[in-house]
Structures are given as C-alpha cells and as structure tokens.
Biopython code that builds the backbone (N, CA, C, O; Angstrom):
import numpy as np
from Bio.PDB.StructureBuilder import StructureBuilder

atoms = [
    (1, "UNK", "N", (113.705, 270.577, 206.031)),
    (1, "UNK", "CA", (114.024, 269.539, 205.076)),
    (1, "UNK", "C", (115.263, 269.995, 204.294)),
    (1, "UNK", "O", (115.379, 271.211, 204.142)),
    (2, "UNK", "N", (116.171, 269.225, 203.796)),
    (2, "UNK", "CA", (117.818, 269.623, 203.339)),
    (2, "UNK", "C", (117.197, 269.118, 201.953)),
    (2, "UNK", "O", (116.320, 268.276, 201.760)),
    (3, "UNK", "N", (118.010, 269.986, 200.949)),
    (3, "UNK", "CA", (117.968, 269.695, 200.171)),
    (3, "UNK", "C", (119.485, 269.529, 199.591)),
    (3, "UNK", "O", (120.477, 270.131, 200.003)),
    (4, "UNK", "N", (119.426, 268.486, 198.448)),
    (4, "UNK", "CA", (120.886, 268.114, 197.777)),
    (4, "UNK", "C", (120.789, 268.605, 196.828)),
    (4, "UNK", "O", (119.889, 268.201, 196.092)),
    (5, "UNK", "N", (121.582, 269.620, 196.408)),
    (5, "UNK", "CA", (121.801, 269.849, 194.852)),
    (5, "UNK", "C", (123.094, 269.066, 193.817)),
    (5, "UNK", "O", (124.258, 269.150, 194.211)),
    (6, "UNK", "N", (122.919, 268.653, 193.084)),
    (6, "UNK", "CA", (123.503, 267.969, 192.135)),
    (6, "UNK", "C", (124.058, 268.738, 190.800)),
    (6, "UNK", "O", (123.186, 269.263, 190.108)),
    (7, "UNK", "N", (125.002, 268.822, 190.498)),
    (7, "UNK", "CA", (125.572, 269.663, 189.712)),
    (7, "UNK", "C", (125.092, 268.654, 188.562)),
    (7, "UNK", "O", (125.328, 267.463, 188.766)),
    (8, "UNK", "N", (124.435, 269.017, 187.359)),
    (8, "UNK", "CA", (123.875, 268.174, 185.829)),
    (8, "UNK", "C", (125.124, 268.126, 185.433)),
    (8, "UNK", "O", (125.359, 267.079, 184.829)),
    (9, "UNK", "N", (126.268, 269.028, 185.553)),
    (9, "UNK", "CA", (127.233, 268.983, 184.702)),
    (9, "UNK", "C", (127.774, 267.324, 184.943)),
    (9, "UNK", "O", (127.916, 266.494, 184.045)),
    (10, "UNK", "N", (128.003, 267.131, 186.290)),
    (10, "UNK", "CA", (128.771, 266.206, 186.424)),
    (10, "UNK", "C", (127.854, 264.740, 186.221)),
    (10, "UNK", "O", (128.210, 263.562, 186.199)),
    (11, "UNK", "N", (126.766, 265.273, 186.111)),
    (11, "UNK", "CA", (125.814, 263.546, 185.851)),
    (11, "UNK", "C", (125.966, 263.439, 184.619)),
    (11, "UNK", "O", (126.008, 262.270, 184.237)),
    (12, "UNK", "N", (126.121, 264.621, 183.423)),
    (12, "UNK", "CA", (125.834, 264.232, 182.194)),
    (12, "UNK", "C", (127.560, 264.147, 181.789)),
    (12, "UNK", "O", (127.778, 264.071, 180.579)),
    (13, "UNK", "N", (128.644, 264.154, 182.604)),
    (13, "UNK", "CA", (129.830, 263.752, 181.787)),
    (13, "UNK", "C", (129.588, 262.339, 182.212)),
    (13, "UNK", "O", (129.704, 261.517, 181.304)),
    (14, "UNK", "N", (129.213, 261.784, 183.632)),
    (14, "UNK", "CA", (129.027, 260.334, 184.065)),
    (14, "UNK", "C", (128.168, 259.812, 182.944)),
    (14, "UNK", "O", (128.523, 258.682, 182.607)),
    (15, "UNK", "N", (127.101, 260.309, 182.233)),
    (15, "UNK", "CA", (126.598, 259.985, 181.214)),
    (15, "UNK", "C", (127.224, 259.556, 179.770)),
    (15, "UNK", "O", (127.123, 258.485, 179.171)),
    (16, "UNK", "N", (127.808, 260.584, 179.466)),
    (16, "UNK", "CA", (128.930, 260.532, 178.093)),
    (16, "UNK", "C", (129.782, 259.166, 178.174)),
    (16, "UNK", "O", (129.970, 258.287, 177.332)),
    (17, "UNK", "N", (130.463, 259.395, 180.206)),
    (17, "UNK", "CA", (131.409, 258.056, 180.003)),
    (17, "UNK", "C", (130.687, 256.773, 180.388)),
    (17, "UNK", "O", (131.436, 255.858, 180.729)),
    (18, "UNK", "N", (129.290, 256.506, 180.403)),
    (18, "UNK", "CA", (128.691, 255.329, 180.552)),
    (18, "UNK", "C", (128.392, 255.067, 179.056)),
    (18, "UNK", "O", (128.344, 253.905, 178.651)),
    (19, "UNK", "N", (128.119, 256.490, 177.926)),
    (19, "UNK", "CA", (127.783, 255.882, 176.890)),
    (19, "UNK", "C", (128.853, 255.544, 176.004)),
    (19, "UNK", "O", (128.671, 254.590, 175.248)),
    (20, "UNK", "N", (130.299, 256.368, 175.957)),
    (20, "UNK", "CA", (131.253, 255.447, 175.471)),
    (20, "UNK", "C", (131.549, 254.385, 175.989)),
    (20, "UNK", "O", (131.911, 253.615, 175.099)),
    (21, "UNK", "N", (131.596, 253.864, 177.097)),
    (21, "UNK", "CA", (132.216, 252.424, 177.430)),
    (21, "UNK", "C", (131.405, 251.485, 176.875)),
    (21, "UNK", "O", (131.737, 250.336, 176.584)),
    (22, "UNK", "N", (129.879, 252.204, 176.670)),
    (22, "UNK", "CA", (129.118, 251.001, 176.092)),
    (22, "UNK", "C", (129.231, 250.981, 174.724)),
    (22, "UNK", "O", (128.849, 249.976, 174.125)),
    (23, "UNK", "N", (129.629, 251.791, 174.203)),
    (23, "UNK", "CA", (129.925, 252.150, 172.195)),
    (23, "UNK", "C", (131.364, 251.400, 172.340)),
    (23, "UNK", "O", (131.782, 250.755, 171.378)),
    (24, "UNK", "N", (132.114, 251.484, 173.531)),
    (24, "UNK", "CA", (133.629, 250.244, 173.049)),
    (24, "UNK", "C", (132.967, 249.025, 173.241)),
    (24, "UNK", "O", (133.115, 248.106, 172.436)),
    (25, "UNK", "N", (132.339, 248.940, 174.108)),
    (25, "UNK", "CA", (132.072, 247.174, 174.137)),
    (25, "UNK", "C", (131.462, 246.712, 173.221)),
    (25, "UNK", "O", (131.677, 245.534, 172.935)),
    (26, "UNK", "N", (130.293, 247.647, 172.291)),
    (26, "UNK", "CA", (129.748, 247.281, 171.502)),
    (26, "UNK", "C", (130.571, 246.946, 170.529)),
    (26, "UNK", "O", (130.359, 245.929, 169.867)),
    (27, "UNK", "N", (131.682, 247.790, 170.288)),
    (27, "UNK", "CA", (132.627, 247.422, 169.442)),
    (27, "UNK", "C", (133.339, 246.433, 169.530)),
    (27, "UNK", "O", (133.511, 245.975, 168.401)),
    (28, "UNK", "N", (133.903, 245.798, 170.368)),
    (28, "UNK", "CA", (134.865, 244.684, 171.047)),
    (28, "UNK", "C", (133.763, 243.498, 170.713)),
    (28, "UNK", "O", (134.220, 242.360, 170.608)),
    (29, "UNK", "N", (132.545, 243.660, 170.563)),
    (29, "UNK", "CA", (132.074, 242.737, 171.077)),
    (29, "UNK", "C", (131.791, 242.441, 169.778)),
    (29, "UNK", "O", (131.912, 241.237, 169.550)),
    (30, "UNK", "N", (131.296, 243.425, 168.384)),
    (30, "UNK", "CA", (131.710, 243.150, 167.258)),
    (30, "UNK", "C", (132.430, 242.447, 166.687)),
    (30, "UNK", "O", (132.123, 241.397, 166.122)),
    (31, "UNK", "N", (134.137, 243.247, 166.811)),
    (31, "UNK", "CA", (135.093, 242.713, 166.572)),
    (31, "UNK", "C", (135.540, 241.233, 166.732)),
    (31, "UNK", "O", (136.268, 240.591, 165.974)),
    (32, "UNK", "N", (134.795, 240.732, 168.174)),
    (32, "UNK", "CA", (135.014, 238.919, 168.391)),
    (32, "UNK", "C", (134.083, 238.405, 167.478)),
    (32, "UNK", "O", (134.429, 237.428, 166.814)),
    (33, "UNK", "N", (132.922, 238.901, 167.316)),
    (33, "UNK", "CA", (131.675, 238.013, 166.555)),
    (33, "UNK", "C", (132.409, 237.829, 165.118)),
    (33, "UNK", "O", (132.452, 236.686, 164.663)),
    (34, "UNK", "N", (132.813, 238.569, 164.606)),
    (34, "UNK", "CA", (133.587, 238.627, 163.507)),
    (34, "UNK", "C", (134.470, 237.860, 163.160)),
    (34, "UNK", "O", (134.353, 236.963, 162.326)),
    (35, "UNK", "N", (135.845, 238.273, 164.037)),
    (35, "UNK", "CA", (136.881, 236.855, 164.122)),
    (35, "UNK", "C", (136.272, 235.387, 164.062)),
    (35, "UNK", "O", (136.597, 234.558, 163.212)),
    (36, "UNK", "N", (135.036, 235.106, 165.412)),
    (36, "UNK", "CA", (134.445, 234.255, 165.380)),
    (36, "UNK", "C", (133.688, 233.559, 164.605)),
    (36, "UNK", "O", (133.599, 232.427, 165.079)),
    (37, "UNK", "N", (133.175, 233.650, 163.777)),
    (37, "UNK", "CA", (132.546, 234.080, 162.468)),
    (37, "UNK", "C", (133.678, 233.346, 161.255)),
    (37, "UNK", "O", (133.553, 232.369, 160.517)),
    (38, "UNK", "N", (135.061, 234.565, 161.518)),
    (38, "UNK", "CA", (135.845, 234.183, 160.014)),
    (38, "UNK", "C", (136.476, 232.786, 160.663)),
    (38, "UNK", "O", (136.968, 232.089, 159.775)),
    (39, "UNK", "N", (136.593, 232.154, 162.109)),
    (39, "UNK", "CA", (137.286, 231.370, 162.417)),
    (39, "UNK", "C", (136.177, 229.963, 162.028)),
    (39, "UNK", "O", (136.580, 228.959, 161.440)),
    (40, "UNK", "N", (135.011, 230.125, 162.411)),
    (40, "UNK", "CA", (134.056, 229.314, 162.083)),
    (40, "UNK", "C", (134.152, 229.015, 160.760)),
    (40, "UNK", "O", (134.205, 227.787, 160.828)),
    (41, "UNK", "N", (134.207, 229.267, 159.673)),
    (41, "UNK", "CA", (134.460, 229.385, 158.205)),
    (41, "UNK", "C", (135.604, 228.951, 157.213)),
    (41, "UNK", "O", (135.700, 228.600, 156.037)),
    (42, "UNK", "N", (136.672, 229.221, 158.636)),
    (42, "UNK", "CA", (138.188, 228.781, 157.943)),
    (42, "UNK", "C", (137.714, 226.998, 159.012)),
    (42, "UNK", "O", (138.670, 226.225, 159.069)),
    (43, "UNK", "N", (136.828, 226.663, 159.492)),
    (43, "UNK", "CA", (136.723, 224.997, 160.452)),
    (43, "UNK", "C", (136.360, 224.812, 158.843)),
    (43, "UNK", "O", (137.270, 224.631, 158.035)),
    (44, "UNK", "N", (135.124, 224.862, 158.476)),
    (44, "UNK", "CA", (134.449, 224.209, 158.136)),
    (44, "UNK", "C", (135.006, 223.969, 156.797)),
    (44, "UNK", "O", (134.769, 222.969, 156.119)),
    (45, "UNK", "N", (135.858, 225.077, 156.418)),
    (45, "UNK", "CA", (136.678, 224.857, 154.628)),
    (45, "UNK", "C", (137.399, 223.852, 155.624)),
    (45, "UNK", "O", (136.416, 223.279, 156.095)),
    (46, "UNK", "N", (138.185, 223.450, 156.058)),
    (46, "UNK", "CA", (139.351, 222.661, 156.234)),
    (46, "UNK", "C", (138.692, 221.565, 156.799)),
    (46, "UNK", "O", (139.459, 220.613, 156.942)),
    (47, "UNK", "N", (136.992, 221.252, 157.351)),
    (47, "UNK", "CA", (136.902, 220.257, 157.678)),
    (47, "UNK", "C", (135.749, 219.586, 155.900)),
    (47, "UNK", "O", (135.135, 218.521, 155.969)),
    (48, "UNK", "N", (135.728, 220.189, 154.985)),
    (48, "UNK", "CA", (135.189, 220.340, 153.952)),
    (48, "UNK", "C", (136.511, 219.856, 152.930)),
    (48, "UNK", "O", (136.481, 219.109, 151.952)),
    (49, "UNK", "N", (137.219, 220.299, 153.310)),
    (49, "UNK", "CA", (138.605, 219.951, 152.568)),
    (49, "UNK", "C", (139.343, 218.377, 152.633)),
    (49, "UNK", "O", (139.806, 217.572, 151.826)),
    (50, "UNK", "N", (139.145, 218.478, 154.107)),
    (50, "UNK", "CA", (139.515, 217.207, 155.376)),
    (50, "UNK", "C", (138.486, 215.486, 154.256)),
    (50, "UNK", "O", (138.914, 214.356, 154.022)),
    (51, "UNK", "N", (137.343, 216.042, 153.949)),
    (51, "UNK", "CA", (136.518, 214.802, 153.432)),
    (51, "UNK", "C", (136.778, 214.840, 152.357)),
    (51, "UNK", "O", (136.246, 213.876, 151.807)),
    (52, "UNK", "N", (137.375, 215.481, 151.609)),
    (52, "UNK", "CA", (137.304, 215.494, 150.197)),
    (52, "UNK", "C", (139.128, 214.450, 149.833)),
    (52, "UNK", "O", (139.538, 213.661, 148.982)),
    (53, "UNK", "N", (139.647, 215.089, 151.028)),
    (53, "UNK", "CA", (141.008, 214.405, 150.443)),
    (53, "UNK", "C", (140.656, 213.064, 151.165)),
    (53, "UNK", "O", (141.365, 212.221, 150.617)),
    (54, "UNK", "N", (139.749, 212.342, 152.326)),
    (54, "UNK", "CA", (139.898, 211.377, 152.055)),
    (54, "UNK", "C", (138.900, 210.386, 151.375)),
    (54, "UNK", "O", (138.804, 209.182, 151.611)),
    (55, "UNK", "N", (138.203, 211.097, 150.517)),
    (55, "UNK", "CA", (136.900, 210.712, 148.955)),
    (55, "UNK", "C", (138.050, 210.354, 148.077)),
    (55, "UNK", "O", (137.983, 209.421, 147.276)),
    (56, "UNK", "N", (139.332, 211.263, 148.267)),
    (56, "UNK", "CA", (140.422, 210.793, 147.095)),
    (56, "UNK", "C", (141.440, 209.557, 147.356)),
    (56, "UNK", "O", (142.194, 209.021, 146.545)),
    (57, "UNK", "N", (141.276, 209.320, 148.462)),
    (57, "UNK", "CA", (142.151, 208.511, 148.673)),
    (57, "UNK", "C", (141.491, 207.502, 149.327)),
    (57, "UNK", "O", (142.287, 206.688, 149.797)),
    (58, "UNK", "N", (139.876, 207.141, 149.621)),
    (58, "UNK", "CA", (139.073, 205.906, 149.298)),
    (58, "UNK", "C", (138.995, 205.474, 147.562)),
    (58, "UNK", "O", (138.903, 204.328, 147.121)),
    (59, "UNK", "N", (139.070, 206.891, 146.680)),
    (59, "UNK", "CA", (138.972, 206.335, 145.385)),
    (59, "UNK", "C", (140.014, 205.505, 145.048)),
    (59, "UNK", "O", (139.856, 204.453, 144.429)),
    (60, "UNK", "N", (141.471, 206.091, 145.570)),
    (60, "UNK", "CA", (143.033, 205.901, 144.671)),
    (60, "UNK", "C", (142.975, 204.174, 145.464)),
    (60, "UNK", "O", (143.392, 203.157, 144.909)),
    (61, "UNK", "N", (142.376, 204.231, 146.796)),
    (61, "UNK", "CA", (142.653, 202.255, 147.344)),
    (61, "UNK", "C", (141.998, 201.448, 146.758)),
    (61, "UNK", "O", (142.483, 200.361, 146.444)),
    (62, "UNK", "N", (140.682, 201.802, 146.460)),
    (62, "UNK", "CA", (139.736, 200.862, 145.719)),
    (62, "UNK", "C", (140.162, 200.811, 144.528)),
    (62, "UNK", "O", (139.982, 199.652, 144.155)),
    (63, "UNK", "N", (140.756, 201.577, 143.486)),
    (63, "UNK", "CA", (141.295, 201.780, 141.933)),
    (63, "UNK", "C", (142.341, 200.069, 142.515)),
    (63, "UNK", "O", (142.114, 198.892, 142.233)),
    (64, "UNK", "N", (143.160, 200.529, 143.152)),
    (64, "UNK", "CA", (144.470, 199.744, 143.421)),
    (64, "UNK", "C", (143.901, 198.281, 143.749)),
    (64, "UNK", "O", (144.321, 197.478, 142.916)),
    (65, "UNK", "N", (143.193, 197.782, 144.571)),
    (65, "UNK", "CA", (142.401, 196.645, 144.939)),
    (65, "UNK", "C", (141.863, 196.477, 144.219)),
    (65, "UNK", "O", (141.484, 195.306, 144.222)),
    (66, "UNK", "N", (141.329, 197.323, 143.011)),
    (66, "UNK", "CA", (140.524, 196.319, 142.004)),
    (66, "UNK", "C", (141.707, 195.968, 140.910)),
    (66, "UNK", "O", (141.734, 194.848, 140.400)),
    (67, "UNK", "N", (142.577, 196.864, 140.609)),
    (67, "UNK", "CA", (144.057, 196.321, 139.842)),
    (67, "UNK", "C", (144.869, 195.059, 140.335)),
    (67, "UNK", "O", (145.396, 194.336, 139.490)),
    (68, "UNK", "N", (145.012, 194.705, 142.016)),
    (68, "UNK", "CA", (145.499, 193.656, 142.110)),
    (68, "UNK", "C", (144.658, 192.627, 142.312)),
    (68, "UNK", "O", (145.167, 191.508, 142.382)),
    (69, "UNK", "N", (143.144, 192.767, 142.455)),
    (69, "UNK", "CA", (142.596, 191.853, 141.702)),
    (69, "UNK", "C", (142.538, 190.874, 140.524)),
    (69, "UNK", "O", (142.575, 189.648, 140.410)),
    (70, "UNK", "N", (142.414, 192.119, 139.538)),
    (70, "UNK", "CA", (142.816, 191.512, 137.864)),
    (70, "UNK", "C", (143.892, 190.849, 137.734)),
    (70, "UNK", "O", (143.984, 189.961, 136.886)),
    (71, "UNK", "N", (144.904, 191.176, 138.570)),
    (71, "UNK", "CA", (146.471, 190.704, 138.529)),
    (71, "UNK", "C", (146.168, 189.687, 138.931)),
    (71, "UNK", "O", (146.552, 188.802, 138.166)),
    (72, "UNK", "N", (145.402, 189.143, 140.183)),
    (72, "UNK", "CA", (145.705, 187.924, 140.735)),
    (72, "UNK", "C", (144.786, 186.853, 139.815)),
    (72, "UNK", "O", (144.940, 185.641, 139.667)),
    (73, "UNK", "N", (143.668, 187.855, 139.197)),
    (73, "UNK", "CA", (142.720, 186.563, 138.937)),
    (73, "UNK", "C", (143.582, 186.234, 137.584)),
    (73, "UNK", "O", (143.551, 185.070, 137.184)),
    (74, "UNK", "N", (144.338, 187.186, 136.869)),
    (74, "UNK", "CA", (144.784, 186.638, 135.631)),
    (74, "UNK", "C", (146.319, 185.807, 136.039)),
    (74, "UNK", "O", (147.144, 185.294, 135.283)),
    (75, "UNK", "N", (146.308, 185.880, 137.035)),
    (75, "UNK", "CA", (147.381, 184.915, 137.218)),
    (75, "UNK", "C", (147.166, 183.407, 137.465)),
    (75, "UNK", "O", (148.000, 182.513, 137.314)),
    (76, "UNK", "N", (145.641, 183.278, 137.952)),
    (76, "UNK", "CA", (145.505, 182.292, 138.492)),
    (76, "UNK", "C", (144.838, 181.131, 137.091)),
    (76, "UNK", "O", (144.576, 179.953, 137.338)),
]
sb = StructureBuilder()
sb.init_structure("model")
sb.init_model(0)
sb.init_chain("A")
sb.init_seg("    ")
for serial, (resi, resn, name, xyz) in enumerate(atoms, 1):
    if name == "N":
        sb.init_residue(resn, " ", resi, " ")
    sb.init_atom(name, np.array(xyz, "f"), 0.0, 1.0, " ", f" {name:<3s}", serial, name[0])
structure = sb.get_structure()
C-alpha cells in the first residue's frame, strides 16, 4: 500500500491564503453594503425633498387661483 505524504506546511499556507481572500471579500463586501446603504439614503432625502418642493408649489398655485378668483369675482 503507497502512502502520500503531504507536507502541513504547504496546506496551512493554502489555509492562511483561503483565509485572507475570505477577510478581503468580507471586506469588499462591507465596503458595497455601505456605499449601498449611504446611496439608499441620499434616494430617499432627494425623493423626500422631491415632495416637499412640489407641497410648495401645489400651495404657491392654489394661493394664485384663489387671488384670481377674488379678482374676477370683484370685477364682476
């Protein structure tokens, strides 16, 4: 029966570099959740922003339509 010997040295550097690649991805993979995250946040201010300017400018048409109202009815 043959036997294989395996040098540990070289399984446990294959080890080291399986566990950094997985400590970068973990990181990378951080780093997007994050961006993703601050990008989600900068939608929702600007779609938060988006309703508010036009709350101001349903107010400023209706102000104006009820002014040329008065105008017309006091004209008439």
């Amino acid at each position: 029966m043959a036997r294989i010997f395996v040098r540990s040295r070289g399984l446990d550097s294959l080890r080291g570099r399986t566990r950094a690649r997985g400590a970068a991805a973990t990181t990378r993979l951080y780093a997007a959740r994050s961006t993703f995250d601050l990008s989600v946040q900068a939608l929702r201010k600007a779609a938060l922003d988006h309703v508010d300017l036009q709350d101001l400018a349903s107010i400023a048409l209706r102000a104006n339509l009820i002014r040329l109202a008065e105008r017309l009815g006091a004209d008439a």
